[in-house]
C-alpha positions in Angstrom: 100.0 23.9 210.8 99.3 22.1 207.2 95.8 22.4 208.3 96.0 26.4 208.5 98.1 26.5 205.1 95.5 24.1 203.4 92.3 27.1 204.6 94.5 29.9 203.9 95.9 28.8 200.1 91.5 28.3 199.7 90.9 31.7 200.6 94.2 33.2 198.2 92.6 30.5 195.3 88.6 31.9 195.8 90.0 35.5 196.0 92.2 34.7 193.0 89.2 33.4 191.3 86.7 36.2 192.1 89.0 38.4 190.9 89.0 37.0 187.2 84.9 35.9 187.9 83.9 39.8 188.8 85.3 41.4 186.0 84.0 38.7 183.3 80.6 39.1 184.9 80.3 42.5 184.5 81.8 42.4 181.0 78.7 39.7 180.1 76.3 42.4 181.9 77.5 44.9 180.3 77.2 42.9 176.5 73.7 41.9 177.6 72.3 45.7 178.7 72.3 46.7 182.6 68.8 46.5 183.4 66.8 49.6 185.1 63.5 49.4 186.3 61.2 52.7 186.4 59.1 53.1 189.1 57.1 56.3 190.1 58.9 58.7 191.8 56.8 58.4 195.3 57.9 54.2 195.3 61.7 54.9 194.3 61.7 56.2 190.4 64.9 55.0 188.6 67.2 51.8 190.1 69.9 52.5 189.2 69.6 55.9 188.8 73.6 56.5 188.4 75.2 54.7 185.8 79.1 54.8 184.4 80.5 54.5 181.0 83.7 55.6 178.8 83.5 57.8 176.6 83.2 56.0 172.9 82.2 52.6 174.7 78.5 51.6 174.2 76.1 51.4 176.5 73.2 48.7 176.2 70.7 49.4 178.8 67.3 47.2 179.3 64.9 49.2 180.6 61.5 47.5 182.3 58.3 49.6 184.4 57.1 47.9 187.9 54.3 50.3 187.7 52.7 52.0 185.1 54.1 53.4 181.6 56.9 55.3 182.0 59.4 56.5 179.3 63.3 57.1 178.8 64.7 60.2 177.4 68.4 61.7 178.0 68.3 65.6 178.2 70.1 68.0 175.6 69.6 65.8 173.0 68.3 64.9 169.5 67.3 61.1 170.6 63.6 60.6 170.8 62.0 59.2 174.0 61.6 55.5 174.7 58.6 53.8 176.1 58.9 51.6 178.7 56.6 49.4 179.4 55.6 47.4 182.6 56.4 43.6 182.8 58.2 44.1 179.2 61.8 45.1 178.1 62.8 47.6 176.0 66.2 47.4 174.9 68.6 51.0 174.2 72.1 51.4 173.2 73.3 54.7 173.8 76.7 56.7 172.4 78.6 59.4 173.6 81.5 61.0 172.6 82.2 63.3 175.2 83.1 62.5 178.7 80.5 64.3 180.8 77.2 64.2 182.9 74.4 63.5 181.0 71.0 63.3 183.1 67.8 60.5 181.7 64.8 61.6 182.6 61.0 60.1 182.1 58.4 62.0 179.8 55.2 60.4 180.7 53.5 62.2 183.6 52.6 59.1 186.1 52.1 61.3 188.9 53.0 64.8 190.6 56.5 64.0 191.4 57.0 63.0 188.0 59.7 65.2 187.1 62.2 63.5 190.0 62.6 60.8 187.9 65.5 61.5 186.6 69.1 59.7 187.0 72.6 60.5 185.7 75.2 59.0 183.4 78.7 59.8 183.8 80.7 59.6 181.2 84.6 59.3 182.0 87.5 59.4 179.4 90.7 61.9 178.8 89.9 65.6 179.9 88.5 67.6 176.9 89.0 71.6 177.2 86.1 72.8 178.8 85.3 76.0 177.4 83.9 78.6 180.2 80.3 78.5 180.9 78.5 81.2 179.9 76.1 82.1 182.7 72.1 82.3 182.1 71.1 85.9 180.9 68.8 86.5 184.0 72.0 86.4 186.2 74.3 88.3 183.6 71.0 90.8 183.5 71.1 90.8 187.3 67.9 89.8 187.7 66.2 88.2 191.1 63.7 85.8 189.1 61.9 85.3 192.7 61.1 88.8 193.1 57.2 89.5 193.2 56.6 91.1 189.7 53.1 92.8 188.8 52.1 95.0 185.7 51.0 98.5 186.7 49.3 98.7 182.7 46.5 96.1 181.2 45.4 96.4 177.6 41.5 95.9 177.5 41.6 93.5 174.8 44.5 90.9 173.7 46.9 92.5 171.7 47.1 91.3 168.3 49.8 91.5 166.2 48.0 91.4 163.1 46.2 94.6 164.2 49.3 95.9 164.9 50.4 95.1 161.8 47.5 96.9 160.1 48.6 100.3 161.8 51.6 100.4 159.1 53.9 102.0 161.9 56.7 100.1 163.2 58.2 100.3 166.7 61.6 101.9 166.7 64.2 100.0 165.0 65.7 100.1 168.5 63.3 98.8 170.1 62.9 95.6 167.9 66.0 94.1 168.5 66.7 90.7 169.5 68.9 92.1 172.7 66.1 94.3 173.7 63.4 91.9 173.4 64.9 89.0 175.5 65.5 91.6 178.3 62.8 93.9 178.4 58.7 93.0 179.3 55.9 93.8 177.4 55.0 96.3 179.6 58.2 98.1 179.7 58.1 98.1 176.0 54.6 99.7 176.0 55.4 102.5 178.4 58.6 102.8 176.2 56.1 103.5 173.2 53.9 105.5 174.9 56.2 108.0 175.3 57.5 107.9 171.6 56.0 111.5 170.4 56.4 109.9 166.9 53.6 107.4 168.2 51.5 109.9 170.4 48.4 109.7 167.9 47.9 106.0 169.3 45.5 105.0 171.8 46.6 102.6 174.6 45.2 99.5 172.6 47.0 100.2 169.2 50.5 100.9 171.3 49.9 97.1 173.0 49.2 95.9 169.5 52.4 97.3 168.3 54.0 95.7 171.8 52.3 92.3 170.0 53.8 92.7 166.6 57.3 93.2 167.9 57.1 90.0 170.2 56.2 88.1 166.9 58.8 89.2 165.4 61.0 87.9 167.4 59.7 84.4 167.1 60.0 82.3 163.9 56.5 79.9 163.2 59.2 77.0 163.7 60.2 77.8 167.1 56.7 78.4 168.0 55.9 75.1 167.1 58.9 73.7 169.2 57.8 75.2 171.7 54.1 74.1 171.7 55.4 70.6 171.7 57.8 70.9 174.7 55.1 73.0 176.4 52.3 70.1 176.0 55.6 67.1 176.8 56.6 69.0 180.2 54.6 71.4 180.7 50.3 71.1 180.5 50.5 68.3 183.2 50.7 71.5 185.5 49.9 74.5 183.7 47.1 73.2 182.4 47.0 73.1 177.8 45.5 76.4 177.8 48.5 77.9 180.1 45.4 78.6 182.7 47.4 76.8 185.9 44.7 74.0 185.8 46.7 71.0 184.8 45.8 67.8 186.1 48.4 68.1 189.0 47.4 71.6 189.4 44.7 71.0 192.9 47.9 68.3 194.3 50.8 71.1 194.2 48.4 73.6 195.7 47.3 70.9 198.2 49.4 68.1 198.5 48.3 65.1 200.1 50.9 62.4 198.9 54.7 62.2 198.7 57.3 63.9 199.8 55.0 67.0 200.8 52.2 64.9 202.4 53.3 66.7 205.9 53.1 70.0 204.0 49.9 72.5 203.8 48.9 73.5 200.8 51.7 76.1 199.6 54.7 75.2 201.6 57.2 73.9 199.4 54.5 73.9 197.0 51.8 76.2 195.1 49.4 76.4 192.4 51.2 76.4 189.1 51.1 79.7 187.3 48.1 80.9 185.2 50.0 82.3 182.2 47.0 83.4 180.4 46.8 86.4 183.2 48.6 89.7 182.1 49.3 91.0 186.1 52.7 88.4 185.8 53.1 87.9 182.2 53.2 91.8 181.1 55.8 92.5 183.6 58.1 89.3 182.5 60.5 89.2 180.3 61.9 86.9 178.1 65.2 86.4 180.2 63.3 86.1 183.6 60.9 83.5 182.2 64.2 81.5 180.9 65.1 81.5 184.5 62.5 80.2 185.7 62.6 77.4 183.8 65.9 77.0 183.7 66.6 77.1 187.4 62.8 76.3 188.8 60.8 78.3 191.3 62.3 77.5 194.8 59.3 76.9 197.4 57.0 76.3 194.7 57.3 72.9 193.0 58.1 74.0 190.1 60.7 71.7 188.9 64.0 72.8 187.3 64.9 72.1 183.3 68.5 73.1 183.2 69.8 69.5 182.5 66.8 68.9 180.3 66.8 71.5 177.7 69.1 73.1 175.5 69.5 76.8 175.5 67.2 76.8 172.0 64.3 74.9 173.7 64.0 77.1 176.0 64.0 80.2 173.9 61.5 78.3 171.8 59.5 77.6 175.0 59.6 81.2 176.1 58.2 82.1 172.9 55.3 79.6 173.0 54.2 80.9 176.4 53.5 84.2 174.8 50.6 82.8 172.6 48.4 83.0 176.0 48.7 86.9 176.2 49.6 87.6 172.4 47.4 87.2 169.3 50.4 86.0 167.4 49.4 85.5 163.3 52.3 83.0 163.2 51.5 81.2 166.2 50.0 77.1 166.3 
């Protein structure tokens, strides 16, 4: 009978002792940084990709590539991307003051799956009041951003706002407004104009400049900028620097031959990204649906989704750069 005591006071000592051991080691790893390795998306991307913290508490994270370069950025926020480079370690101690989700995310295209390398951070701590969500303007709009859109009216030449300009003739007061803008296209705004007696002495071309001049208008040279520079960050891997659709990754989303859609014929589950320098799509847009899409992402097409990524002003400010590829915009980069 001693016998049995003897093994079972062992096994109430060890579990005693664990107890103390387990939360001391953590405590250490925790001091020291958890360490995550990167890894492209097609071989396992972020481990781990879920990590917890309280809200207030550090977090020290070491962050090491198995592969190639990689990089470590947390979306919605000011705090610049990391590098992360293979066989080194690159030590981050992130803050946050909110309990929440918060999704990390790699910057450095390393192949097409690229953008699935991204992991989340939950961040616990005393219930805040959550305001309510104000919902995307494409669904307050109504609009279905998968529909199949196509402009029934070209211009023959870019329209320029600087010509437009030139004309000395504003577009209705109206029709300038930020709320109009954001949820009208181009080319409902020309046929809008066309039909403005006021402006019936203008040929086709002039009315598309004056279309031109009202889209600049409604995009400050700063936001421009920001939005060239998330456009060429998350953007030009796919749809090429010139907006064209011929990105480097551009022939493996129409075609895949690797990853997860190596089973897949070209254009299921995945298509050539778009050309944005072509009017047929772009002139029947508008600013809310192209917020969508990125926003949400194109189901079926590969074309990933930025909600988590970007705050609402990024992607006004990328809306507003992708207009430079069907606009002559005197303020644009």
């Amino acid at each position: 009978m001693r016998k049995y005591e003897w093994i079972a006071r062992i096994i109430v000592i060890g579990l005693a002792a664990a107890a103390i051991a387990v939360p001391v080691i953590m405590r250490l790893e925790r001091s020291q940084g958890i360490v995550i390795h990167a890894r492209m998306a097609e071989t396992g991307g972020w481990s781990p990709e879920t990590l917890t913290v309280e809200a207030g508490q550090p977090l020290r994270l070491r962050l090491t590539s198995d592969d190639v370069m990689h990089s470590f950025a947390i979306g919605q926020s000011d705090q610049p991307p990391v590098d992360v480079i293979p066989g080194e370690i690159t030590e981050v101690t992130l803050n946050f003051d909110l309990p929440g989700k918060y999704t990390f995310y790699c910057t450095r295209w390393c192949s097409v799956n690229h953008w699935r390398m991204r992991g989340t951070i939950e961040v616990t701590g005393p219930e805040a009041a959550v305001e309510p969500v104000k919902p995307p303007l494409y669904v307050t709009l109504g609009l279905d951003i998968d529909a199949k859109i196509h402009a029934e009216a070209i211009p023959d030449l870019l329209p320029s706002a600087s010509r437009g300009a030139e004309l000395g003739i504003d577009a209705p007061i109206e029709y300038r407004a930020r709320e109009y803008y954001l949820a009208h296209s181009p080319e409902a705004l020309w046929k809008t104009l066309r039909g403005e007696a006021s402006l019936s002495h203008l040929d086709d071309q002039a009315i598309w400049d004056l279309v031109a001049l009202t889209w600049q208008a409604n995009a400050t040279p700063q936001e421009l900028s920001a939005g060239q520079r998330l456009y060429a960050t998350n953007c030009a891997a796919c749809h090429g620097e010139k907006g064209a659709g011929d990105g480097v990754f551009a022939g493996e989303l129409d075609a895949p031959k690797s990853g997860e859609h190596a089973e897949m014929p070209g254009g299921e589950m995945a298509a050539r990204p778009m050309d944005f320098t072509t009017p047929d799509h772009m002139l029947a847009a508008s600013p809310a649906r192209l917020q969508g899409k990125i926003l949400r992402g194109g189901m079926g097409t590969g074309m990933p989704y930025w909600g988590p990524i970007f705050t609402a002003e990024q992607t006004w400010a990328l809306v507003a750069y992708l207009w430079t590829f069907q606009f002559a915009l005197e303020d644009g980069p």
